[in-house]
LUMDREN-947425 format. One line per 3 residues: their letters; for each residue x, y, z of N, C-alpha, C. Coordinates in steps of 0.001 Angstrom, whole numbers, padded with zeros to 6 digits. Example, Ala and Ser with C-alpha at 12.3 -4.5 7.8 and 13.67 -1.06 7.14 Angstrom:
AS) 013190 -005690 007800 012300 -004500 007800 013200 -003300 007800 | 012850 -002250 007080 013670 -001060 007140 012900 000030 007870 $
***
This chain:
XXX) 176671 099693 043501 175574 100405 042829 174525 100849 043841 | 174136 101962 043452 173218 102232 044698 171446 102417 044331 | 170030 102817 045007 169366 102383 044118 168321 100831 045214 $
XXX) 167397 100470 044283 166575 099190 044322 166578 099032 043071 | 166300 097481 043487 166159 096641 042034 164691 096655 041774 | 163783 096296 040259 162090 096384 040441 161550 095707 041596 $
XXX) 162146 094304 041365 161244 093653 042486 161206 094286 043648 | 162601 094792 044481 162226 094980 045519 161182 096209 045436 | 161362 097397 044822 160304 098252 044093 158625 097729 044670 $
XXX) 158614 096815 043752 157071 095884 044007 156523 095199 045222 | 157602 094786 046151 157385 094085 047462 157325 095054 048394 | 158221 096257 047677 157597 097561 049008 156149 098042 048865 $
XXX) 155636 098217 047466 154332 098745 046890 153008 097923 048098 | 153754 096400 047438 152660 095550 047969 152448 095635 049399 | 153655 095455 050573 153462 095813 051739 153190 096954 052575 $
XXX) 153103 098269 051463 152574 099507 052031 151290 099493 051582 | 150565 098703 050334 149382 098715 050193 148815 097561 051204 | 148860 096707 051781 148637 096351 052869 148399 096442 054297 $
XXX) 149540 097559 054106 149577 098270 055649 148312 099379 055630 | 148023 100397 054204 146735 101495 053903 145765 100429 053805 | 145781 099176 053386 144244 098226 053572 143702 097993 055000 $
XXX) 144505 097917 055741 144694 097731 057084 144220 098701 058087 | 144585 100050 057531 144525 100978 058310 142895 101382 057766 | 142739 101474 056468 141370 101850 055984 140586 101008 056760 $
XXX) 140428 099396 056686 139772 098800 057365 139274 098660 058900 | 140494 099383 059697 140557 099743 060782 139282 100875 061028 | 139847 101959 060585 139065 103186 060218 137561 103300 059740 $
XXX) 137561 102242 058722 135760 101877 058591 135370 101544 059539 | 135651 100204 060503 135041 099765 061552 134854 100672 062816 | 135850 101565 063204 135589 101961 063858 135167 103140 063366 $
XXX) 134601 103636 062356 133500 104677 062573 132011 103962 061862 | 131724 102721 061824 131035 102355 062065 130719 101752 062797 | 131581 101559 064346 131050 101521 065814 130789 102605 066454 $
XXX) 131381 103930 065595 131266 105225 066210 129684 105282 066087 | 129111 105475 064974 127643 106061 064234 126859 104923 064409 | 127108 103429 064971 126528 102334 065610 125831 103082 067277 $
XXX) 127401 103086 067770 126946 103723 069134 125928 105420 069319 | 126510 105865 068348 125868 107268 068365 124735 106808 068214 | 124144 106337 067368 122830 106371 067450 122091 105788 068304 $
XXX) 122744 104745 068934 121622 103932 069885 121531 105025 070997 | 122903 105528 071244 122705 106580 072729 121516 107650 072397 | 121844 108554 070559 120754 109311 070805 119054 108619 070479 $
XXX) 118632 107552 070386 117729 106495 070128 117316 106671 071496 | 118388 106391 072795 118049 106245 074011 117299 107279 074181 | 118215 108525 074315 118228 109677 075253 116889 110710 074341 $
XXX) 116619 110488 072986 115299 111226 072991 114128 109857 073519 | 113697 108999 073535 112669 107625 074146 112881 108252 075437 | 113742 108625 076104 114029 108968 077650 113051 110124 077306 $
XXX) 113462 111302 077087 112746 112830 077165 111061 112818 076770 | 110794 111690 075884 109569 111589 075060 108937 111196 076071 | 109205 109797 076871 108628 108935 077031 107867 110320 079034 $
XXX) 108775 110818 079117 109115 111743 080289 108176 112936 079885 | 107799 113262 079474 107198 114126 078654 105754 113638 078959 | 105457 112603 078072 104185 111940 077876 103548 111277 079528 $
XXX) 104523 110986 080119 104160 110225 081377 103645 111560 082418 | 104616 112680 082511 103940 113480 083215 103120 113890 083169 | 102538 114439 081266 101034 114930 081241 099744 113906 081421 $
XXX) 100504 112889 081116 099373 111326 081433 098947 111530 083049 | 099860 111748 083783 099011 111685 085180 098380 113052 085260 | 098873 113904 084954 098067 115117 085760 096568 115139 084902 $
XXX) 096227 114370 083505 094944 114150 083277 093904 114757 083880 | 092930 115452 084067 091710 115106 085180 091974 115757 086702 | 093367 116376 086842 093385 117595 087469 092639 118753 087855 $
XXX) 091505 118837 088591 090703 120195 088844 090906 120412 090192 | 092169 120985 090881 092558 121625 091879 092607 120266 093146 | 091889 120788 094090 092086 119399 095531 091163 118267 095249 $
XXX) 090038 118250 093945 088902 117040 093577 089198 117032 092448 | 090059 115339 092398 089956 115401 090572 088193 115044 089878 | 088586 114939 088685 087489 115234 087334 086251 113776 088002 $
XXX) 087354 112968 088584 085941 111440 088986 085451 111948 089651 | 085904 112130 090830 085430 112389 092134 084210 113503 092153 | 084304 114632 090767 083136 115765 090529 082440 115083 090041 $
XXX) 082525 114218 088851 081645 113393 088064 080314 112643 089738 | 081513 111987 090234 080350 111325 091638 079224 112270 091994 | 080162 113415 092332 079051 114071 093235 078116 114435 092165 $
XXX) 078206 114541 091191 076845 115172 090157 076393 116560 090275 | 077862 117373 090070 076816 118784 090475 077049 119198 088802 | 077974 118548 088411 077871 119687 086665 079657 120007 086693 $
XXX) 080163 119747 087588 081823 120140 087477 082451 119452 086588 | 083694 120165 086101 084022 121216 086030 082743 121946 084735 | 082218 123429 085379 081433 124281 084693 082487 124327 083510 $
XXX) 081921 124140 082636 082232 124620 080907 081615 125915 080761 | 082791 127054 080941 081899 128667 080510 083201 129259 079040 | 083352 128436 078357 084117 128635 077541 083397 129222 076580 $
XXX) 082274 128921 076099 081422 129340 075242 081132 128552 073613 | 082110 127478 073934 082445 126519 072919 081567 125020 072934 | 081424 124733 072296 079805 123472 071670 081109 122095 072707 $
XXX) 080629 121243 073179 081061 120153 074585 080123 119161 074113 | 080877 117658 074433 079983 116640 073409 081301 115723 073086 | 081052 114887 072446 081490 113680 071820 082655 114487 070896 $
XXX) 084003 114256 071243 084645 114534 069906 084935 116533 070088 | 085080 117212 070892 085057 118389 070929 086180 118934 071705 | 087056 119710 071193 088454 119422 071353 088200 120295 073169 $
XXX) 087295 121128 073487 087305 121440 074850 086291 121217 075658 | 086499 120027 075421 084805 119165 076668 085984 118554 077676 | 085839 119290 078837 087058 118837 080175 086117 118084 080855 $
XXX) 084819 118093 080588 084443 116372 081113 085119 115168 080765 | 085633 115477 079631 086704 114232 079410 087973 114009 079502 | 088546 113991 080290 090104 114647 080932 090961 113994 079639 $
XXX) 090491 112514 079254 091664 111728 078668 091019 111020 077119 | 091330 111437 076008 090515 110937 074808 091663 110154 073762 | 091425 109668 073033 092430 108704 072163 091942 108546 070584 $
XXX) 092820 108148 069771 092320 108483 068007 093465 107069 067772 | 092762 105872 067189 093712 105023 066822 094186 105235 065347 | 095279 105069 064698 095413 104657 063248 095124 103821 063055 $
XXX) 094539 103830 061922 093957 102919 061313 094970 101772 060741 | 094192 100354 061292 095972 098950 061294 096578 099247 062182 | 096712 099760 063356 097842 100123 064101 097556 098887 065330 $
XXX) 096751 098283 065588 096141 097474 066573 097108 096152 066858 | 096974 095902 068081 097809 094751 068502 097354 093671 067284 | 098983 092843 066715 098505 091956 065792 098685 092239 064493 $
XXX) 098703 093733 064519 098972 094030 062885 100342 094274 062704 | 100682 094176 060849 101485 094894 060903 101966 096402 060147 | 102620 096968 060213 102902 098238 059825 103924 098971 059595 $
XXX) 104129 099395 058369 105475 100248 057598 105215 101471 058074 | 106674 101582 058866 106316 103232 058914 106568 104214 058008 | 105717 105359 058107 105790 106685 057014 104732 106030 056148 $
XXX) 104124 104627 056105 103537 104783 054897 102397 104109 055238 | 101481 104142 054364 099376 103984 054726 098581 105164 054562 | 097353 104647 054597 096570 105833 054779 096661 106614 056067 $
XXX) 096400 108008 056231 096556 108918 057465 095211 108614 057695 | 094571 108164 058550 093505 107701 058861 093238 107621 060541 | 092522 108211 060796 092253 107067 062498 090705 106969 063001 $
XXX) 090764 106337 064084 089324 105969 064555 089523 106263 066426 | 087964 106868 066667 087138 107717 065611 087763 108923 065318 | 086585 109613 063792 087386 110087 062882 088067 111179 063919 $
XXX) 088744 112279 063709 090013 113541 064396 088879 114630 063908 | 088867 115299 065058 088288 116460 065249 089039 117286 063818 | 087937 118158 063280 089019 119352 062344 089879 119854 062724 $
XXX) 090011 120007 063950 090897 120965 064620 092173 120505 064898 | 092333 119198 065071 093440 118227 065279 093511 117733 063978 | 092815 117358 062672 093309 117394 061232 093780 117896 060813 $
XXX) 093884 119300 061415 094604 120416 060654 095904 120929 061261 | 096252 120583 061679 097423 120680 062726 098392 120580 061566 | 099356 121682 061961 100477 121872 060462 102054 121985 061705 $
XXX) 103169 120807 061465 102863 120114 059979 101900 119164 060268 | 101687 118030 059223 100693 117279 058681 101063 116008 059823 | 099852 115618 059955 100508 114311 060405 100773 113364 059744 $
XXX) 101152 112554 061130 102132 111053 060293 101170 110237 059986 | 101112 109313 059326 100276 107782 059090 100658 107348 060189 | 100077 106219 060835 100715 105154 061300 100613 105486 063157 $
XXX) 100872 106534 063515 100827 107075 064659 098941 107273 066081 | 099409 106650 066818 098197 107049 067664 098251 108676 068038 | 097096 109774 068652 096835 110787 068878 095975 110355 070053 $
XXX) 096297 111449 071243 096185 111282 072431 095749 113078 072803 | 094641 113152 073253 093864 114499 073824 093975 114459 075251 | 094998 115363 076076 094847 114952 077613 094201 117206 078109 $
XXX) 093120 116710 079056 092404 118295 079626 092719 118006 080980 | 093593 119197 081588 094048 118990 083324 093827 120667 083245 | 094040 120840 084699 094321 122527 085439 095662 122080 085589 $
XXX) 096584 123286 085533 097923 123367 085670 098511 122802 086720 | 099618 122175 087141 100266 121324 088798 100303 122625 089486 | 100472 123778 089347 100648 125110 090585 099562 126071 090443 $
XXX) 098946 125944 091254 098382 126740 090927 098394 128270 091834 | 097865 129107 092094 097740 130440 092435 096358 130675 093407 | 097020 131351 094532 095623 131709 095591 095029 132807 094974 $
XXX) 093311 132588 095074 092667 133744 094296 092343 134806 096145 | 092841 135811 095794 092697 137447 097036 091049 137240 096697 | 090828 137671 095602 089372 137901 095271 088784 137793 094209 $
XXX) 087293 138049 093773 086716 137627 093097 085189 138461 092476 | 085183 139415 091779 083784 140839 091151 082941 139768 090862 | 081964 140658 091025 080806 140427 090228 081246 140498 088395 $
XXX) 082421 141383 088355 082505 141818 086679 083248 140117 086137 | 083980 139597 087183 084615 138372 086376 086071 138548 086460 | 086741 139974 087468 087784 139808 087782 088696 139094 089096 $
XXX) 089208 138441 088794 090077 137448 089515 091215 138093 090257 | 091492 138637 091178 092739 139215 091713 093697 138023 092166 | 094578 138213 091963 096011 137255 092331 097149 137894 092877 $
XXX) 097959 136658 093728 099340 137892 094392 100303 138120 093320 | 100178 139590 093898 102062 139659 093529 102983 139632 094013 | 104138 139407 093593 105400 139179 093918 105745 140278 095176 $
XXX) 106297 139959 096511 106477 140799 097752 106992 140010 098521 | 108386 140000 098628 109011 139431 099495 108958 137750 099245 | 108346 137096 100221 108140 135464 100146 107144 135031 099023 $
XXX) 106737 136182 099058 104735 135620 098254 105444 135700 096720 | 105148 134448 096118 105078 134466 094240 103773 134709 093781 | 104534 135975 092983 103916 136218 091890 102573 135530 091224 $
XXX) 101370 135754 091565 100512 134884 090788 100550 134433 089035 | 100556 135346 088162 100903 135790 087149 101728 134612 086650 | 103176 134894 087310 104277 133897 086894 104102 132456 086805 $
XXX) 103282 132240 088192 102537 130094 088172 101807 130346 087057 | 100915 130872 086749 100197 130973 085366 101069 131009 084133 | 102026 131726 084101 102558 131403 082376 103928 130784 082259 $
XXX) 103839 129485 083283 105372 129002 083347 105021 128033 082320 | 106066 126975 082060 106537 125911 080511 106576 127045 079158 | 106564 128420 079212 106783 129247 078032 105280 129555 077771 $
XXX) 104330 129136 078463 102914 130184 077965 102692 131189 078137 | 103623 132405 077870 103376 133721 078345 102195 134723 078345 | 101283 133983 077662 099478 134978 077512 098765 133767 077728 $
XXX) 098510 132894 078568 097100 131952 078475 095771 132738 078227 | 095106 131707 077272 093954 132542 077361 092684 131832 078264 | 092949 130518 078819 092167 129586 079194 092881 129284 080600 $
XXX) 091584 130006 082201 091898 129480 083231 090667 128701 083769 | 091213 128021 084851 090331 127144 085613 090410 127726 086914 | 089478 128038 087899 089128 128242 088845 088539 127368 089799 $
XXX) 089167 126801 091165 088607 125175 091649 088933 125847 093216 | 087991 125330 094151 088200 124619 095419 087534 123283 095938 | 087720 123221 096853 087219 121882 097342 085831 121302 097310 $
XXX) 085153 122015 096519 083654 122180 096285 083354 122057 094643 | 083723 122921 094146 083464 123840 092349 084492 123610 091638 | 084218 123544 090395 085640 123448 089167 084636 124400 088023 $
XXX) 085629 125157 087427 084634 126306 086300 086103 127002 085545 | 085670 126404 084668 086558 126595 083017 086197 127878 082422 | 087155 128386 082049 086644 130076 081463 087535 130726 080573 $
XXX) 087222 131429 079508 088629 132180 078851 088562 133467 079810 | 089702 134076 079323 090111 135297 080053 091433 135510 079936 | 091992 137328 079909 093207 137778 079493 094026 137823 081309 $
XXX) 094822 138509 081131 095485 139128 082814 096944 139544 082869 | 097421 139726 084032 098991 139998 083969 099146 139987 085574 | 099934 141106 085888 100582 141146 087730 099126 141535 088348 $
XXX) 098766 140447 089265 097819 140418 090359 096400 140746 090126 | 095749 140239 088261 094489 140120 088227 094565 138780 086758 | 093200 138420 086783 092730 137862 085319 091070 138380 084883 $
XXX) 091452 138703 084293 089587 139297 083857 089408 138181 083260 | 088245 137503 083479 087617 136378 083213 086673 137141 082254 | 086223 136366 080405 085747 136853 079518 084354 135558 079561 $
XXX) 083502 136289 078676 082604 135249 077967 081324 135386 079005 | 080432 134777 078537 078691 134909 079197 078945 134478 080877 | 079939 133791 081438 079473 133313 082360 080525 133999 083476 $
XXX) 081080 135162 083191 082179 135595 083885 081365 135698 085257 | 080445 136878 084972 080046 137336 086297 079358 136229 087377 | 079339 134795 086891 079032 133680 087748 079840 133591 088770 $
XXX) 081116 133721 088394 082377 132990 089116 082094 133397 090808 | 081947 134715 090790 081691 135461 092255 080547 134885 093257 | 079339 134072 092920 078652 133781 093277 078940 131953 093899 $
XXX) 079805 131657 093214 080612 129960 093231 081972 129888 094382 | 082948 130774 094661 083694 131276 094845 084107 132373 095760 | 084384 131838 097150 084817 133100 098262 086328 132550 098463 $
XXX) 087199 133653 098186 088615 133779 098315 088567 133455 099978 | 089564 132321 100690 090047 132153 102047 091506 132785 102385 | 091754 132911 103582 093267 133444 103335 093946 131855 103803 $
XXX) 093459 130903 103668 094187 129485 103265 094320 129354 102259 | 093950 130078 100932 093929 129527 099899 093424 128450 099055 | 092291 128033 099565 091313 126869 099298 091482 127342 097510 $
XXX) 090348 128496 097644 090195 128633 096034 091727 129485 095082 | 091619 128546 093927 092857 128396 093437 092493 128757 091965 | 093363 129409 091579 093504 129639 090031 094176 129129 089258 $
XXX) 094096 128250 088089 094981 127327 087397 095186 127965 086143 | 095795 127792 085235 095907 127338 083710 095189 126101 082860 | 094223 126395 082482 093699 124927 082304 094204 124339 080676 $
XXX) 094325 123422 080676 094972 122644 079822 094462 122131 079029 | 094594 121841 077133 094060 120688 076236 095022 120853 075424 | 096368 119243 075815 097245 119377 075147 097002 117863 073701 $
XXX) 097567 117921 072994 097526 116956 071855 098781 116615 071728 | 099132 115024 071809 100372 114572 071056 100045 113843 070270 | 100932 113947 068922 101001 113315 068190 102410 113448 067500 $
XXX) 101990 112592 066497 103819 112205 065395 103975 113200 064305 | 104350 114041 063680 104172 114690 062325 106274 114569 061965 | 106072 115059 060244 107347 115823 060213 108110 116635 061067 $
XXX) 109369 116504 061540 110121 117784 062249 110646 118450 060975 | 111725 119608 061955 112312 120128 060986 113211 119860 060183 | 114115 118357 060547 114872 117863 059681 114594 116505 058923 $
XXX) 112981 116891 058483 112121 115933 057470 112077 114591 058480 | 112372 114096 059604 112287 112759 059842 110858 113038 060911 | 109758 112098 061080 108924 112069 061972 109583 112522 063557 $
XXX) 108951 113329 064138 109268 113907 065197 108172 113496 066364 | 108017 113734 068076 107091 114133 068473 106609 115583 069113 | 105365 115653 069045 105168 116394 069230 103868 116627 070008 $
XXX) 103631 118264 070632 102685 118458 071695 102094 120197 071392 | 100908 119832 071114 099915 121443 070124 099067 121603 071603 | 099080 123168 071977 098237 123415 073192 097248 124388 072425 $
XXX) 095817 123603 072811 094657 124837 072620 094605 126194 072960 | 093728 127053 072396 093291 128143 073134 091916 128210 073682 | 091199 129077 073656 090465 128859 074239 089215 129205 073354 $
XXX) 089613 129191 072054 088548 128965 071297 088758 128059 070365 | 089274 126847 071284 089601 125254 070593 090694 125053 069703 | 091377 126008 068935 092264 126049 067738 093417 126380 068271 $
XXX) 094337 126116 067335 096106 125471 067856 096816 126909 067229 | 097222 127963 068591 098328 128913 067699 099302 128172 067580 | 099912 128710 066032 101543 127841 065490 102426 128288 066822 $
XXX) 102226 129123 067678 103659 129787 068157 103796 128246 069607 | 102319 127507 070051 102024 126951 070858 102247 125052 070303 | 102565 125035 069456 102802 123531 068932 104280 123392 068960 $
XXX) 104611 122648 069527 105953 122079 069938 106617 121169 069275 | 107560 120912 068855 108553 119649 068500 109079 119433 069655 | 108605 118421 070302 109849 117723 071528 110711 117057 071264 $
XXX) 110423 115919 070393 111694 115133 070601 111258 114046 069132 | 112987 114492 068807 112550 114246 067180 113200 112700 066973 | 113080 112194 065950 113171 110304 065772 112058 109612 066284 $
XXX) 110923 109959 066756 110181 109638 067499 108916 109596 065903 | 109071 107858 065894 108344 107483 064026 106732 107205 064301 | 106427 106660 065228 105075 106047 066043 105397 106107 067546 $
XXX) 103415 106642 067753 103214 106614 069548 102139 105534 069200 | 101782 104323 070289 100846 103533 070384 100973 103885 071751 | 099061 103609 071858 098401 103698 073093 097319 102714 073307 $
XXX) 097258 102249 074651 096609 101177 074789 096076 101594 075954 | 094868 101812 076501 093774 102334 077397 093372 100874 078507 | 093679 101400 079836 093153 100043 080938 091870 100733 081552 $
XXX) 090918 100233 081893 089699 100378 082177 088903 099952 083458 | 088836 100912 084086 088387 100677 085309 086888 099569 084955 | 087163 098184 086745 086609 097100 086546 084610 097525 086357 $
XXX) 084295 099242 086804 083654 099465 086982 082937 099691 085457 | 081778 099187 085187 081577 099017 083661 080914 100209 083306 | 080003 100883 084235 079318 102077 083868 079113 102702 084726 $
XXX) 079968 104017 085408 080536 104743 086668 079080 105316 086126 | 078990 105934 087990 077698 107082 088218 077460 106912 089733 | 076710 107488 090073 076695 107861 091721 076700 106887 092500 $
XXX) 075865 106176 091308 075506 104523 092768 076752 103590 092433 | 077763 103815 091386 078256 102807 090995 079888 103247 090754 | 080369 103804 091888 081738 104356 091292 083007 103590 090973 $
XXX) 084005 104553 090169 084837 103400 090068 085633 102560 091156 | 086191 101703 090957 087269 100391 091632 088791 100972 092098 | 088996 101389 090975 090526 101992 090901 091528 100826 090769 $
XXX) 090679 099373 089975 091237 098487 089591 090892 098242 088201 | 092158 097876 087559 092194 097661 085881 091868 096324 085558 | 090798 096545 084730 090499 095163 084159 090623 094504 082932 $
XXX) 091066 095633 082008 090709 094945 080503 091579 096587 079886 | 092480 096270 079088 093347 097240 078278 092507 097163 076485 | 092124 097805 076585 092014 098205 074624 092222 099410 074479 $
XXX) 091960 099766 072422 092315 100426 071807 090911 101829 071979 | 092173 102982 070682 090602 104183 070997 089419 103725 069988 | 090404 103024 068947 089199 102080 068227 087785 101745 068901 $
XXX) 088244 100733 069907 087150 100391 071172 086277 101231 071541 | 087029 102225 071923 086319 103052 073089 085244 104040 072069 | 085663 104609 071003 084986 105699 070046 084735 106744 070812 $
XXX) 083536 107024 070538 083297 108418 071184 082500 108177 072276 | 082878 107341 072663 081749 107166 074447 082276 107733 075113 | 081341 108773 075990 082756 109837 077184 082591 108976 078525 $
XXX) 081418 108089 078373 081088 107046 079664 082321 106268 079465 | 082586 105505 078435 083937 104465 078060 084885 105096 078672 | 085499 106360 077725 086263 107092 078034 086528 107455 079636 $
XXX) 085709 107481 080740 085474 108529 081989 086299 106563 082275 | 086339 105889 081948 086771 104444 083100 088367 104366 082816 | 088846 104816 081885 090209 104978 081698 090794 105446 083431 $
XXX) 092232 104246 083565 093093 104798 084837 094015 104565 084586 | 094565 103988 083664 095934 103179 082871 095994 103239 081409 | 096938 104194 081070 097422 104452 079610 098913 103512 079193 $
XXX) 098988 102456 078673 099792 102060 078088 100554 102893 076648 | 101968 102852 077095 102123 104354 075556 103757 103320 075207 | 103372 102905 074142 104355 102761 073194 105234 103529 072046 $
XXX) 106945 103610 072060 107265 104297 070824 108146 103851 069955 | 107997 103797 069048 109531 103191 067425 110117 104837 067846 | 111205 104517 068031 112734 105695 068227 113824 105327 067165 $
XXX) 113556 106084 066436 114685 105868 065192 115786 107320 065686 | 116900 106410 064824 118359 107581 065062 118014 108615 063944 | 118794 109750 064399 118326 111285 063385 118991 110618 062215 $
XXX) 120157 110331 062414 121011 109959 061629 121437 108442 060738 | 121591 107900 059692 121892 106863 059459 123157 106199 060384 | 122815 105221 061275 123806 104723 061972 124585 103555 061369 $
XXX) 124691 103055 060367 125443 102420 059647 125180 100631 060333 | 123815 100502 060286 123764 099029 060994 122358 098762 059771 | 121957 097632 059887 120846 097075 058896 119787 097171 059901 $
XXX) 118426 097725 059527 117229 097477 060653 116745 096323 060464 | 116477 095778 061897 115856 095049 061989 114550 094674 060759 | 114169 093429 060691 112964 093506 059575 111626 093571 059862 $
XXX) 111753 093261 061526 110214 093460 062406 110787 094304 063563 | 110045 095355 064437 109962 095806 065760 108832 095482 066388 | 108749 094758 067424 107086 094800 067592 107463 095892 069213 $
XXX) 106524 096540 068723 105468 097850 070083 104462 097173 070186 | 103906 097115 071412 102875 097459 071803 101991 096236 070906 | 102019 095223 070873 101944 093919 069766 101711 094238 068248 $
XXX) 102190 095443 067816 102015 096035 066601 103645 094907 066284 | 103946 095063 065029 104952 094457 063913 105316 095840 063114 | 106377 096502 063527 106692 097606 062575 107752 097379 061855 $
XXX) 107782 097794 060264 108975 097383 059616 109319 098885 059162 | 110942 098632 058454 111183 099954 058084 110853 100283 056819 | 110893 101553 056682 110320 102301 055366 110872 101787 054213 $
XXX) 111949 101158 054459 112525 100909 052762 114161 099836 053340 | 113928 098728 052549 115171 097516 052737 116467 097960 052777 | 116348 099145 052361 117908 099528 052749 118392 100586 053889 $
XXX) 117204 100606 054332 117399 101626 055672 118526 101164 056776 | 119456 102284 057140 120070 102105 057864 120329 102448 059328 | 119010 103182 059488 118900 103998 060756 118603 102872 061908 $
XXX) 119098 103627 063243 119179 102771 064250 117974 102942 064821 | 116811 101704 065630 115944 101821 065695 115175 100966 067176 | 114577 101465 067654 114347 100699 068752 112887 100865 069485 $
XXX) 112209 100299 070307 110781 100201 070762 111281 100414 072546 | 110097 101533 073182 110101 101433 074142 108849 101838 074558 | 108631 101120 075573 107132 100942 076262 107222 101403 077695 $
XXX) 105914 101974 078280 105981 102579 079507 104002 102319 079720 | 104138 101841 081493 102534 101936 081948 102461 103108 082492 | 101433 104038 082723 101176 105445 083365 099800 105099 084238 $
XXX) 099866 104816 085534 098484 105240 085836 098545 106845 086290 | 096785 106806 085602 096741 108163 085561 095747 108542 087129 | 097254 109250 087528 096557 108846 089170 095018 109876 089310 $
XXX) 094795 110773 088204 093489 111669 089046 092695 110438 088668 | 092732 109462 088054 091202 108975 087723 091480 107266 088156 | 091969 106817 089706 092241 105871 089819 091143 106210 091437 $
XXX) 090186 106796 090942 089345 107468 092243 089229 106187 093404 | 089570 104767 093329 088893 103838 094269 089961 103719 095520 | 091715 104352 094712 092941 103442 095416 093278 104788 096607 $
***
C-alpha cells in the first residue's frame, strides 16, 4: 500500500512545526540584535557630531580677531564697539560683551529628577523673546546656551572710507577671495561683521559681495578713523557670530538638536536655524568659573577653575557671566528608531536622573558628557 498512515501524518506536522518555531525564533532574535545594535551605533554616531558641533563653537566663544573678548575687557577701552544699533545689557540677544550666556530649565539641576518631553517649558533666567520664539517650539527639559565670537578666518581689510566701506581681496591667483571666508558654513548674505586688530574690536551690520562690505547703521563712518589697513594684514574682517543651541522637535517629531544664527537686528531667519543632529532629547550645561571673583583691571582673571554651577546661578550678571572658562555640556541621545530593548528606568547626565517618557518605551538611549575649555576666556594660562 502506498501513502502514510495519520500518525505518521501528525509526527511530520509536529516536527516541521518545530523546525518554523525554531527558525521564527532565530529570526526574532536576530533582528532584535539587528535594531539593538542599530541603534546604539546611530545613538553613538549622532552624540559624536552633536557633541563636535557644540565643542567647537564653545571654544571659539569670545573670539575678536588676535585679542580675545578678556583681554579687551582688561584694557578698558569699550571693545568690542557695539555699532549694531540694537539696546546691549543684561539678557540682549546681541551684547558681544558677553561672549558666553546660559538659560537653565527649570528642575534640570544636579540632583533632580526629570522625564523627558514632559514639564513645564520654563528656564532661568527668564529667555529673551527672541529665543522664546524660535519655531519649532522648544523642548521642556533642555538647557539653552547663547555663544557671540568673530568667525575662525577671517579676511585682510585693503581699505577702509570715511562712507563705511570695507574693501576686501579678490580671488587672483594665490590670494582668496575675501567674500568667500565671509559666507562659508552656508551663510551666503551675512548681515553682521566684526572688524578687529591688535588694538580695536567694532561690531557692525552691513551688506557686500567680491572685494567690498558697506558697513550700515550710525556708526559706519567711525570705522575709518579706528582702523588703517597694513599690507600684513593686522586689520581683519570677520563674520561675527550669535549662535543659540538648543533642543526642539525635528522633522521626524522626535526632539532634535539644534543651532538658530542671529541677524543683525537680533531675530532668527527660518532659512538660518538648523537641525543638526536629531535624537538629541536634553543638552545640560554646567559653567566653571574663573578663581577670580570679580575680574577688572586691577584684578584679572587666573585662568584657573574653581567652582562649576548652573545658569540658574549665574542669572543675568555679565560680571558672573565674563568668569566663565569651562563649559561642562551634557546629552540624553536617544535612537530615531525603536530599538527593541527596554530603557533603562534612570540615566543620570550631568547629576540630573532622566527617565523615559512612557514605561513602555523602547528606544535606545544613552548619556554623554564632554569638558570644553573655552580657550578665548582662559586669559591667565
Amino acid at each position: 500500500m502506498a501513502g502514510v498512515s495519520l500518525i505518521e501524518l501528525l509526527i511530520a506536522l509536529l516536527i516541521g512545526s518545530l523546525l518554523i518555531l525554531g527558525l521564527v525564533q532565530v529570526f526574532g532574535a536576530s533582528r532584535t540584535a539587528y535594531q539593538t545594535s542599530e541603534g546604539l551605533a546611530r545613538v553613538q554616531e549622532n552624540a559624536r557630531f552633536a557633541l563636535d558641533y557644540l565643542q567647537r563653537d564653545l571654544r571659539m566663544a569670545g573670539h575678536f580677531g588676535c585679542v580675545n573678548d578678556q583681554a579687551h575687557f582688561i584694557v578698558g577701552e569699550g571693545d568690542p564697539v557695539n555699532r549694531l544699533g540694537t539696546a546691549t545689557g543684561p539678557n540682549q540677544i546681541l551684547d558681544f560683551s558677553v561672549s558666553v550666556q546660559g538659560y537653565e530649565a527649570t528642575g534640570t539641576a544636579p540632583g533632580d529628577d526629570v522625564t523627558l518631553r514632559a514639564g513645564a517649558a520654563t528656564w532661568v533666567p527668564a529667555l529673551p523673546a527672541e529665543i522664546e520664539g524660535l519655531n519649532p517650539e522648544l523642548t521642556a527639559g533642555s538647557d539653552i546656551i547663547v555663544l557671540r565670537f568673530f568667525g575662525a578666518r577671517g579676511t585682510q581689510v585693503n581699505g577702509v572710507t570715511s562712507a563705511g566701506v570695507v574693501t576686501i581681496p579678490v580671488a587672483t591667483g594665490a590670494t582668496t577671495d575675501g567674500w568667500e571666508v565671509l559666507t562659508d558654513e552656508g551663510v551666503g548674505a551675512p548681515t553682521m561683521f566684526g572688524i578687529a586688530d591688535c588694538s580695536f574690536a567694532d561690531v557692525f551690520p552691513g551688506s557686500g559681495g567680491t572685494g567690498s562690505v558697506i558697513a550700515t547703521g550710525s556708526g559706519a563712518t567711525a570705522l575709518a578713523d579706528r582702523y588703517t589697513p597694513s599690507p600684513q594684514g593686522q586689520t581683519s574682517l570677520y563674520r561675527a557670530n550669535v549662535l543659540v543651541y538648543y533642543v526642539a522637535p525635528g522633522a521626524s517629531g522626535l526632539p532634535s538638536l539644534y543651532r538658530a544664527r542671529a541677524n543683525s537686528g537680533g531675530t532668527f531667519d527660518p532659512g538660518h536655524i538648523e537641525e543638526l543632529v536629531e535624537g538629541v532629547e536634553s543638552l545640560q550645561l554646567i559653567y566653571g568659573l574663573d578663581e577670580t571673583p570679580d575680574i577688572s583691571q586691577d584684578s584679572p582673571p587666573l585662568g584657573s577653575i574653581s567652582d562649576y554651577v548652573t545658569a540658574a546661578t549665574l542669572g543675568e550678571d555679565a560680571a558672573q557671566w565674563r568668569r566663565v572658562g569651562v563649559v561642562r555640556a551634557g546629552l540624553v541621545v536617544g535612537s530615531p528608531s525603536p530599538a527593541a530593548v527596554q530603557t533603562a528606568d534612570a540615566l543620570d547626565v550631568m547629576g540630573v536622573s532622566f527617565h523615559p517618557p512612557s514605561a513602555n518605551d523602547t528606544h535606545y538611549r544613552a548619556g554623554y558628557q564632554a569638558t570644553v575649555a573655552v580657550r578665548n576666556r582662559l586669559f591667565g594660562n
